[in-house]
C-alpha positions as CSV (number, residue, x, y, z in Angstrom):
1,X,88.5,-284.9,43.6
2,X,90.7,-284.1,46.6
3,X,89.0,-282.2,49.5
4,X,91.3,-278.9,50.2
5,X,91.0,-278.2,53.9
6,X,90.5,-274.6,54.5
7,X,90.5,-273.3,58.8
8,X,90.9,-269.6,58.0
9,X,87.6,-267.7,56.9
10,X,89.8,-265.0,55.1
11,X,91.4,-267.3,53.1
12,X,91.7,-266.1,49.7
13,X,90.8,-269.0,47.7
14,X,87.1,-268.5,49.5
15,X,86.9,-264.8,48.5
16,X,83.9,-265.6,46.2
17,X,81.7,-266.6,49.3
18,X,82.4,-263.8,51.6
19,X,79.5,-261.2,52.8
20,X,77.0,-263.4,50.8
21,X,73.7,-261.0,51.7
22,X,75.3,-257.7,51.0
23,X,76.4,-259.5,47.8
24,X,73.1,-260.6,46.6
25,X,72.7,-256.9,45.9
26,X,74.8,-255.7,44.0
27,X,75.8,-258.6,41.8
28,X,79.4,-261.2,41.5
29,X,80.3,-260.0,38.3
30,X,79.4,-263.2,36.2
31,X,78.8,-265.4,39.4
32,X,76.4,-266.5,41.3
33,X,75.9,-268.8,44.9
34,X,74.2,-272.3,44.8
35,X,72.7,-273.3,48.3
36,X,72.0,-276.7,49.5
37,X,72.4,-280.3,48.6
38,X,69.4,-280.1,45.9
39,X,70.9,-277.4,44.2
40,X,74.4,-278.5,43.8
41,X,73.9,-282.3,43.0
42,X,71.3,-280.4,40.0
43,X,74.2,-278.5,39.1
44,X,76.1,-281.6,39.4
45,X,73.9,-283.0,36.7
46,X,74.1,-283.2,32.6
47,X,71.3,-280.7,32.8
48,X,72.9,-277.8,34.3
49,X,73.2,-275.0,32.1
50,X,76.1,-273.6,34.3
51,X,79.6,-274.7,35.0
52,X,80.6,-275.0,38.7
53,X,84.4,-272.7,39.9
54,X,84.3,-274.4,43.5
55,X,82.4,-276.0,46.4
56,X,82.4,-275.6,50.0
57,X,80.7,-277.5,52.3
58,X,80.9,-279.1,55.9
59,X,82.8,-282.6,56.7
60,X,80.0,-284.0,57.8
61,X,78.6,-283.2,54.2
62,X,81.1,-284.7,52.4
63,X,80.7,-288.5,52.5
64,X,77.4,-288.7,51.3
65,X,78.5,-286.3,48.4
66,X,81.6,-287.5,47.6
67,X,80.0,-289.4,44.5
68,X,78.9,-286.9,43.1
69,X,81.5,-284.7,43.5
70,X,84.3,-287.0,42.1
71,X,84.2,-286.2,38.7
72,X,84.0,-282.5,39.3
73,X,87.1,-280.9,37.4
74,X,87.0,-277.6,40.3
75,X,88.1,-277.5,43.9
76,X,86.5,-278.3,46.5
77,X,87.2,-276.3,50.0
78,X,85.9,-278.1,53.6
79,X,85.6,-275.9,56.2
80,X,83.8,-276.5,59.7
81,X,80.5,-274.5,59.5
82,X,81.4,-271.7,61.8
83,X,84.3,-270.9,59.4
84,X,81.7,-271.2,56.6
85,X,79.2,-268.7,58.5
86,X,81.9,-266.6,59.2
87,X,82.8,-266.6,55.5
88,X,79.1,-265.6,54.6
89,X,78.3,-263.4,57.1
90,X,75.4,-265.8,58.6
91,X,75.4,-269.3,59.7
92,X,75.2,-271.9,56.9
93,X,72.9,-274.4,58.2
94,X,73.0,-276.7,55.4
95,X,76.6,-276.8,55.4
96,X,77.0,-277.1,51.6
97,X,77.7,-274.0,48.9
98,X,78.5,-273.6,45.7
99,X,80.2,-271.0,42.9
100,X,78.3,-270.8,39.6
101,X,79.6,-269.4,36.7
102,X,76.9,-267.5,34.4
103,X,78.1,-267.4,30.8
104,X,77.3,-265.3,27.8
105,X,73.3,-264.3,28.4
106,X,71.5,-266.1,25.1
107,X,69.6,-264.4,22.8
108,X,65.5,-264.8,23.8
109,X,64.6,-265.6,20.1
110,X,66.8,-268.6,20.0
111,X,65.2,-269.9,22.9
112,X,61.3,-270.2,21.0
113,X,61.2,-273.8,19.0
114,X,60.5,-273.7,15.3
115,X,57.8,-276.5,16.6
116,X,55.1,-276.6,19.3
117,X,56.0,-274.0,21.9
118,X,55.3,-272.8,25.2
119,X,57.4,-269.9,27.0
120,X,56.4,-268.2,29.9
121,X,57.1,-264.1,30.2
122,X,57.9,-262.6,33.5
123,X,56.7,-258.9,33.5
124,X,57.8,-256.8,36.4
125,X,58.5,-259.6,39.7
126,X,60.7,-258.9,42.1
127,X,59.5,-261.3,44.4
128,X,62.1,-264.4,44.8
129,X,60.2,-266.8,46.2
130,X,57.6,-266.1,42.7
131,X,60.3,-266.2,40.3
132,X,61.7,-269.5,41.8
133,X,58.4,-270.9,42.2
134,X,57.3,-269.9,38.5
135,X,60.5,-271.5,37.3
136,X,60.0,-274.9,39.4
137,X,56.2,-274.8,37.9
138,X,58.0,-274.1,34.6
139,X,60.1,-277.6,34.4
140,X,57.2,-279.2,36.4
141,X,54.7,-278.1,33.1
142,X,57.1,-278.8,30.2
143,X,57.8,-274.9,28.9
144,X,60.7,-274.6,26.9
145,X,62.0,-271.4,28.6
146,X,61.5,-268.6,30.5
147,X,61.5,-264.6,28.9
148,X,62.2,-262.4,31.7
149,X,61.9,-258.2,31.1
150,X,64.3,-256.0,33.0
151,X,62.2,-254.8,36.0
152,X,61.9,-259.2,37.0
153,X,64.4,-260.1,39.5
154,X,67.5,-262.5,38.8
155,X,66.4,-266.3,38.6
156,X,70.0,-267.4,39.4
157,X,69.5,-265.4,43.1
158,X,70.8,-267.4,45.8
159,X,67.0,-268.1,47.5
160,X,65.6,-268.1,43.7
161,X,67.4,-270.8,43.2
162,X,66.5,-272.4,46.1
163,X,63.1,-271.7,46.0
164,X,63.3,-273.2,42.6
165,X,64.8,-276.9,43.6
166,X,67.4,-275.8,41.1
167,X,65.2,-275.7,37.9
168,X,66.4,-272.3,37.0
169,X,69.7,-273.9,36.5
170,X,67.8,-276.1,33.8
171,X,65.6,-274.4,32.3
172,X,66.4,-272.3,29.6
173,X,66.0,-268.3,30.2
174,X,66.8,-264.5,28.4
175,X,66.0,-261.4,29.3
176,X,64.4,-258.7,27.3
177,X,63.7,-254.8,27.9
178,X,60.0,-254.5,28.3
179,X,56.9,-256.2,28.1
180,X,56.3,-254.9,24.9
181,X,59.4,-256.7,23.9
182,X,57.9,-259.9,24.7
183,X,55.0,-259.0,22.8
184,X,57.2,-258.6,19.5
185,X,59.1,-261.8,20.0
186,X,55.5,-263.5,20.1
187,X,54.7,-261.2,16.8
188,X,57.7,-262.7,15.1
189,X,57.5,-266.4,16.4
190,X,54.3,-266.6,15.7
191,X,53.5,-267.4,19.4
192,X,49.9,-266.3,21.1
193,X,50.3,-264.5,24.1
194,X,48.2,-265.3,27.1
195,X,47.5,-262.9,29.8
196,X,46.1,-263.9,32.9
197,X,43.0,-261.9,34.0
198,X,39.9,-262.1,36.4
199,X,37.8,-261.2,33.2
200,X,39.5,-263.3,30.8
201,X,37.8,-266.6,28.9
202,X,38.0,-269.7,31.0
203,X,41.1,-271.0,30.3
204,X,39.6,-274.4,30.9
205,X,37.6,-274.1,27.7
206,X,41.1,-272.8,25.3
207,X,41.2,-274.6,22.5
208,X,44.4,-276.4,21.7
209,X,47.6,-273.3,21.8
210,X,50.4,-275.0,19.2
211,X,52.5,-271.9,19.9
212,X,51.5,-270.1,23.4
213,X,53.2,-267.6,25.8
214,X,51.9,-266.9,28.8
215,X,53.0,-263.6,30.4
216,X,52.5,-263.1,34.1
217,X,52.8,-260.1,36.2
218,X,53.6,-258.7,39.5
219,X,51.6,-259.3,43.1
220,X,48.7,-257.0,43.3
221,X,48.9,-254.6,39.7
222,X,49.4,-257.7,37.8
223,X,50.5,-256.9,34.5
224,X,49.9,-253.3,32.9
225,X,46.3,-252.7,31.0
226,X,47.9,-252.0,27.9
227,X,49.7,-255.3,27.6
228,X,46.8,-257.4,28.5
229,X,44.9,-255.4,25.9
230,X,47.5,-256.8,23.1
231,X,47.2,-260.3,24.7
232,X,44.6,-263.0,24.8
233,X,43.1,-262.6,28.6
234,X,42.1,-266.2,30.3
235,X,41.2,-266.1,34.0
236,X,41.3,-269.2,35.9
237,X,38.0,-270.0,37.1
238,X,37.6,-269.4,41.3
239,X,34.6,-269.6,43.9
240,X,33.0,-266.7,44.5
241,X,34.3,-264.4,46.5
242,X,38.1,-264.8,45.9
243,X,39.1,-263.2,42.4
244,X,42.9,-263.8,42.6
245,X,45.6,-266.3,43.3
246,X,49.4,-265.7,44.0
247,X,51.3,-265.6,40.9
248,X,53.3,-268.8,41.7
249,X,50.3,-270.8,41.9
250,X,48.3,-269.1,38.9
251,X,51.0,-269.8,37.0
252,X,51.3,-273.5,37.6
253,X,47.2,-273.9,37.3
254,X,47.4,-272.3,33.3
255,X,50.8,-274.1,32.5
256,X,49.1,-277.5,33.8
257,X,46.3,-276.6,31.3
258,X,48.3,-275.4,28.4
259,X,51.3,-278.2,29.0
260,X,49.1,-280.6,27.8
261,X,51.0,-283.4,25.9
262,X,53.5,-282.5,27.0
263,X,53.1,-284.2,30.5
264,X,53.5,-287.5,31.1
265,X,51.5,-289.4,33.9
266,X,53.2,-289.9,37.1
């Protein structure tokens, strides 16, 4: 690995990082932006599910990186950070970025083991901070992926990712169409579907799930009535007076429960 200084923010090797905001919107054509020293050194890793084209960060980032990066078969650009915030269109604080490459999407049903199995379904969040937080709860919990339906935003999101401590560049994840999508994938996988409701069964007092999904919904609706009514509803139990939880945090409480040996001690 041999650092390419880079002084000019139009530089053309750096094209992929310009106008990062505006370019959260509307997509970077099989690419996405890694943020942060957590993120890349997970993208680094064996368990990445995502090849790296380039890295830029600061000099003062690069010694302590440099091991990790030595390996790396892409370049990477150094750049003072205001040339990197000019590149971006804001100021990069952290001072280290990366370009991920997406792949071919997989298909959901290869994602479900022929085993034990425990997906979680995503139905209609476009909140980034939930969907990186349900994916960090996801590793956390032991689930073998993540089914996502069209209206759920992008895990691989810049602040997603971030959000995530880069566990949705680990953890295996497929979209499908519609929440009744996800209900025929459990139909032929054999999977139970769980559905998170105030008027649900303790889901303290669930018997052992071999073969569980557990679908979660947006802030405030939740998920629609007729999909819950297709689903078996647990509620997590509460004191009185508060009847709901945000979604990140629900999420981790019924995953906890249903993980079960699947987590190891600390």
């Amino acid at each position: 690995m041999t650092p390419i200084p880079v002084d000019d923010p139009a530089d053309p090797r750096l094209s992929a990082y310009t106008q990062m905001r505006e370019r959260d919107l509307v997509g970077r054509e099989g690419r996405f932006i890694a943020e942060g020293e957590v993120v890349l050194r997970v993208l680094l890793s064996g368990a990445a599910r995502f090849r790296i084209e380039s890295v830029l960060v600061s000099p003062e980032r690069l010694p302590g990186l440099a091991p990790a990066l030595a390996g790396l078969d892409a370049p990477v650009y150094v750049a003072a950070k205001p040339v990197m915030g000019a590149v971006a269109g804001f100021p990069i604080h952290r001072g280290v970025l990366a370009v991920g490459l997406r792949g071919p999407e997989p298909d959901p049903d290869a994602l479900v083991p022929a085993g034990p199995a425990l997906l979680v379904g995503l139905v209609g969040l476009a909140n980034h901070d939930n969907v990186g937080g349900l994916f960090r709860n996801a590793a956390a919990f032991g689930a073998d992926a993540v089914l996502l339906d069209a209206e759920t935003c992008d895990p691989l999101y810049r602040k997603a990712i971030r959000v995530s401590a880069g566990t949705s560049l680990t953890v295996p994840f497929a979209r499908l169409p519609t929440g009744d999508a996800l209900l025929a994938l459990c139909e032929r996988h054999r999977l139970t579907p769980l559905a998170l409701s105030p008027r649900g069964e303790d889901i303290g007092r669930l018997p052992p799930l071999p073969r569980a999904l557990l679908l979660l919904g947006t802030e405030g609706p939740g998920l629609p009535e007729a999909l819950m009514a297709r689903a078996r509803r647990v509620a997590i139990p509460m004191a009185p007076g508060v009847d709901s939880l945000n979604v990140a945090v629900a999420g981790a409480v019924a995953l906890h429960r249903l993980g079960g040996e699947r987590l190891a001690p600390i």
